[in-house]
C-alpha positions in Angstrom: 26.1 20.3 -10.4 23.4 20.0 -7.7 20.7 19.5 -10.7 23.1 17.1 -12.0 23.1 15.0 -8.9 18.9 15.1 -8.4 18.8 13.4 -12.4 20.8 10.5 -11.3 19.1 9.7 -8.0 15.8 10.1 -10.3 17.3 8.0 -12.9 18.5 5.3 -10.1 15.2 5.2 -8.2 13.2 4.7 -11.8 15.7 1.8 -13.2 15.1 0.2 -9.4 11.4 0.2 -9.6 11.8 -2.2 -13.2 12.0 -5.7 -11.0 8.6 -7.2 -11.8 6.1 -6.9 -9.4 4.3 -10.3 -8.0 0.5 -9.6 -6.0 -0.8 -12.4 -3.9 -4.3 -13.2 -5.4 -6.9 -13.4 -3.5 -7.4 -16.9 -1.9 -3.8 -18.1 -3.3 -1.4 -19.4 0.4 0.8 -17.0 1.7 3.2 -19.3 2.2 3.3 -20.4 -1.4 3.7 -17.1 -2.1 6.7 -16.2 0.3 8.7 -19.4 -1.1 7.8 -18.3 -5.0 9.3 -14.9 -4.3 12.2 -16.5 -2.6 12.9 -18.6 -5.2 12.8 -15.4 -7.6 14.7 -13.1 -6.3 14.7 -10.8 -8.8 10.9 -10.6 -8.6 9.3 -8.1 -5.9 6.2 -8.1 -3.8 3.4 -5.6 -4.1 4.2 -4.3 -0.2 8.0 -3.8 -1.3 7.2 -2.6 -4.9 4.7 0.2 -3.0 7.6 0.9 -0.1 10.8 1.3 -2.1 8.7 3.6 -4.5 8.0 6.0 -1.6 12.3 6.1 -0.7 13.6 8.8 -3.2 11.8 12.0 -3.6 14.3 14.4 -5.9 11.9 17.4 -6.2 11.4 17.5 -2.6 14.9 17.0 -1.6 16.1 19.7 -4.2 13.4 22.1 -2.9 14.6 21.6 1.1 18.3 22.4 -0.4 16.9 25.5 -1.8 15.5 26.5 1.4 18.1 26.2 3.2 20.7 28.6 0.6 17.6 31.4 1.3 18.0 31.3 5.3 18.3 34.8 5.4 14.5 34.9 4.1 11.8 36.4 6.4 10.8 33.9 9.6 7.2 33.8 7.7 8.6 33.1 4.4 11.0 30.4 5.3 8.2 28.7 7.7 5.7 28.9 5.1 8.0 27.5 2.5 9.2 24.5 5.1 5.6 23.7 6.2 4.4 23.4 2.5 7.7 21.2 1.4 7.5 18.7 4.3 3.8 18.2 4.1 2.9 18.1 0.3 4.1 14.7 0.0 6.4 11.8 1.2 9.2 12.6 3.2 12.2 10.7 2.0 14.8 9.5 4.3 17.2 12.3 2.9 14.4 14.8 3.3 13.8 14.0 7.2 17.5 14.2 8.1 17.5 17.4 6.2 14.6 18.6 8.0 15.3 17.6 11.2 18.8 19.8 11.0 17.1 22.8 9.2 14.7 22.7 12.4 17.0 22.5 14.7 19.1 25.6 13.3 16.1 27.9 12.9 15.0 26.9 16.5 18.2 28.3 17.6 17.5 31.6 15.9 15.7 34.1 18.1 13.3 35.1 15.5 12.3 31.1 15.3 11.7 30.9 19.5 8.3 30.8 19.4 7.3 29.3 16.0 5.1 26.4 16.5 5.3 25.6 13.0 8.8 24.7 13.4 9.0 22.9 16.3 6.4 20.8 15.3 7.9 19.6 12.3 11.2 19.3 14.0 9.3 16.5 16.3 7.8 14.9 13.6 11.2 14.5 12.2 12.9 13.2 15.0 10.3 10.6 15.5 11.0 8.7 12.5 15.2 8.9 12.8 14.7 7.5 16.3 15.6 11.2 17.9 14.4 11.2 21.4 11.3 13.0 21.3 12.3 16.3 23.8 9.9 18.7 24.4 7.5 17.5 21.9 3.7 16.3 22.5 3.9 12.7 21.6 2.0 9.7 21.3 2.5 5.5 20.7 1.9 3.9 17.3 -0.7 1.1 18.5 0.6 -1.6 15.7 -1.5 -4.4 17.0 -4.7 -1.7 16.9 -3.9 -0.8 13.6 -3.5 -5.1 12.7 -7.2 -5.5 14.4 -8.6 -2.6 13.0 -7.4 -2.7 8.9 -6.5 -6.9 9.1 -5.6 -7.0 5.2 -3.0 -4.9 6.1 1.1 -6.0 6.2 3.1 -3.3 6.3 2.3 0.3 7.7 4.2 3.1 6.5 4.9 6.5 8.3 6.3 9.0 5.2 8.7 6.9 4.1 9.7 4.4 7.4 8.1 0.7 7.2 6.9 -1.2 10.1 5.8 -4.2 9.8 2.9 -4.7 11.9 3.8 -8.9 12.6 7.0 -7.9 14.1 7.4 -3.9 15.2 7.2 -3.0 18.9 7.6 0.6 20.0 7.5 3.5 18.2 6.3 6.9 19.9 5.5 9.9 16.7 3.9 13.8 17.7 0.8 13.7 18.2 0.1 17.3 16.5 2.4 16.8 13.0 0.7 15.9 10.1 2.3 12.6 8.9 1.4 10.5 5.6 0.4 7.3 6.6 0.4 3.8 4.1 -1.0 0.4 4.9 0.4 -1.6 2.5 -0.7 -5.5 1.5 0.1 -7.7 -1.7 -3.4 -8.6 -1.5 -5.1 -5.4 -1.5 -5.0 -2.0 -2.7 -2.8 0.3 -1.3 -4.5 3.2 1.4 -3.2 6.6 1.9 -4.2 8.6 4.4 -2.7 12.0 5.6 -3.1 13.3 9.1 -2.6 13.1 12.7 -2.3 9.9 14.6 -5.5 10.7 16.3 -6.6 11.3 12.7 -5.7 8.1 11.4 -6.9 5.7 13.9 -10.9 7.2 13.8 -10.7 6.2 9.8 -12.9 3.9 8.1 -10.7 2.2 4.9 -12.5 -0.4 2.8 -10.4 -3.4 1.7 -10.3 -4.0 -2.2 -9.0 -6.1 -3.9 -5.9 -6.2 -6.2 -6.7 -9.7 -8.2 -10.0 -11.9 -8.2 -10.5 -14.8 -9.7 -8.9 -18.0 -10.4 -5.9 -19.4 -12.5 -8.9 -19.9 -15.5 -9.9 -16.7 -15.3 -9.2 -13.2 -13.4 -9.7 -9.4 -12.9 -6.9 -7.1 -11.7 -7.9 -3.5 -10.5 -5.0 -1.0 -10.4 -3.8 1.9 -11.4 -0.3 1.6 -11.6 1.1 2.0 -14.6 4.2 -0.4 -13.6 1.8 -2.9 -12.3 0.1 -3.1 -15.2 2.8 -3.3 -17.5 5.1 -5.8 -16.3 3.4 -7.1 -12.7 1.7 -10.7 -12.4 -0.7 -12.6 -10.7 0.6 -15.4 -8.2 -2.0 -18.5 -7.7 -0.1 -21.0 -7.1 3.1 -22.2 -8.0 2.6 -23.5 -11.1 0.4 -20.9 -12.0 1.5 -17.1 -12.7 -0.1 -14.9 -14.4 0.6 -11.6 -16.2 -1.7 -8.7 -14.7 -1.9 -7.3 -18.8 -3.4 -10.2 -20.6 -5.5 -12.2 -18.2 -7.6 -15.0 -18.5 -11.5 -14.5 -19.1 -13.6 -17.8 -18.1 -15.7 -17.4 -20.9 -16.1 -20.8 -21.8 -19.5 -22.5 -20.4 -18.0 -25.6 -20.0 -15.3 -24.3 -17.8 -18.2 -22.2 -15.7 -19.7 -25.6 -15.0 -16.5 -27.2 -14.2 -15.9 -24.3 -11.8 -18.9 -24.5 -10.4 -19.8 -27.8 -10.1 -20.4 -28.3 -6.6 -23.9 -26.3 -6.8 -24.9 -26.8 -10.7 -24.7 -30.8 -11.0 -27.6 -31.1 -7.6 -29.1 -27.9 -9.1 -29.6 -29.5 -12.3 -30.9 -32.6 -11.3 -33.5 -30.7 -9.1 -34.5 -29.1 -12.3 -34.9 -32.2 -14.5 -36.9 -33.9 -12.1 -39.1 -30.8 -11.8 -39.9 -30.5 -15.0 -40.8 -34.6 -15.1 -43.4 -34.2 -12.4 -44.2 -31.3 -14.1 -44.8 -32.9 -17.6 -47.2 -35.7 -15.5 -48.9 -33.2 -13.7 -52.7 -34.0 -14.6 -51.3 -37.1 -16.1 -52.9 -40.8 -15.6 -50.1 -43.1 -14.8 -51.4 -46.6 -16.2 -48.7 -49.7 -15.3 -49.9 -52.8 -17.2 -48.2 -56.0 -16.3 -46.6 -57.9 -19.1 
């Protein structure tokens, strides 16, 4: 029955994901893009695509469940299992309330007392379902830092909590758990790094990227296989383009037009160089009529 249960939360969180995702090219107005995605409702944008794709995790919630019908394991056992589960990938909103009340049973246990292990990831839990953070090392999310420091940046996620870095406040995590954390943009590729707070802030991420070009003619780097088979490129509003079949500017006559600010002067520097050239040495002889 359980097994049963995981295929349709699978099946649901796949069918979700189908909503056609819209990036934000680079140079196109924010704004323009906001009011196209309002206007389309049933269109999503990269940082929501990238956010609701990181809310279900079946495997990882099935494998917590199994832990907790083996509680009668070894202290080892069980903590090795917990540690591995919880930081292998994404912790879902299922998974950190499932955590959070596994912890807090085995740190009621005497044979659990002492394990750091445990408590640890029982503060990291609580942290992100707004648990007052007792006993536990902790530290302050820094969200207009983290807007200075990585500026192509919307949307950071911690596991699998969003905070939007133009509007969240206060939000205090441990400082010792190992946390996943996502800046997410719908300009630019999504970053992942996994770590410590501490960790996080002394990184380094370069911005690339998602679409560059123009409406005549663009690139799109990504990976996603979603992305690539149903996403599109906003410009402008009159101007969407599908990521899998874009437009190559191959045309020299549209180069030109494109980049006619710097080739018309260019050019006439050019044909009046090669004049002077072609008189150089050259008698000029003016007769009048």
């Amino acid at each position: 029955m359980k097994q049963i249960i995981f295929f349709f939360i699978a099946c649901f969180a796949v069918a979700r994901s189908h909503a056609s995702v819209v990036i934000q090219a680079a140079g196109a107005s924010p704004e323009g893009y906001r009011e196209f995605l309002k206007e389309h409702p049933a269109m999503k944008s990269h940082s929501q695509y990238q956010s609701e794709k990181r809310s279900e995790n079946p495997r990882q919630e099935e494998d917590l469940f199994r832990i907790a019908e083996s509680m009668d394991a070894p202290a080892e056992l069980i903590t090795t299992n917990l540690s591995n589960t919880a930081n292998n990938s994404v912790l879902s909103p299922t998974s950190l309330n499932f955590l959070f009340d596994l912890t807090t049973k085995l740190l009621e246990r005497s044979d659990f007392k002492n394990t750091q292990p445990i408590k640890i990831l029982n503060c990291k839990a609580r942290a992100l379902l707004e648990i007052p953070l007792e006993k536990c090392r902790k530290v302050t999310v820094d969200f207009q830092a983290i807007n200075r420091q990585w500026p192509f940046t919307s949307v950071l996620m911690i596991e699998s909590s969003a905070f939007s870095l133009t509007t969240a406040s206060h939000l205090e995590i441990s400082d010792e758990a190992v946390y996943q954390f996502t800046l997410l943009s719908d300009t630019h590729k999504t970053v992942v790094f996994k770590g410590t707070y501490s960790q996080f802030m002394q990184q380094h991420f370069a911005a690339e990227l998602l679409v560059e070009g123009s409406c005549r003619g663009f690139t799109a780097s990504t990976d996603d296989f979603e992305i690539i088979n149903s996403g599109t490129a906003f410009f402008k509003k009159d101007c969407v383009q599908p990521i899998n079949n874009p437009k190559t500017s191959s045309s020299f006559s549209e180069w030109v037009q494109s980049n006619k600010t710097w080739v018309y002067p260019a050019g006439l520097l050019l044909i009046g160089g090669a004049i002077a050239y072609g008189l150089k040495d050259k008698t000029l002889v003016i007769t009048k009529p």
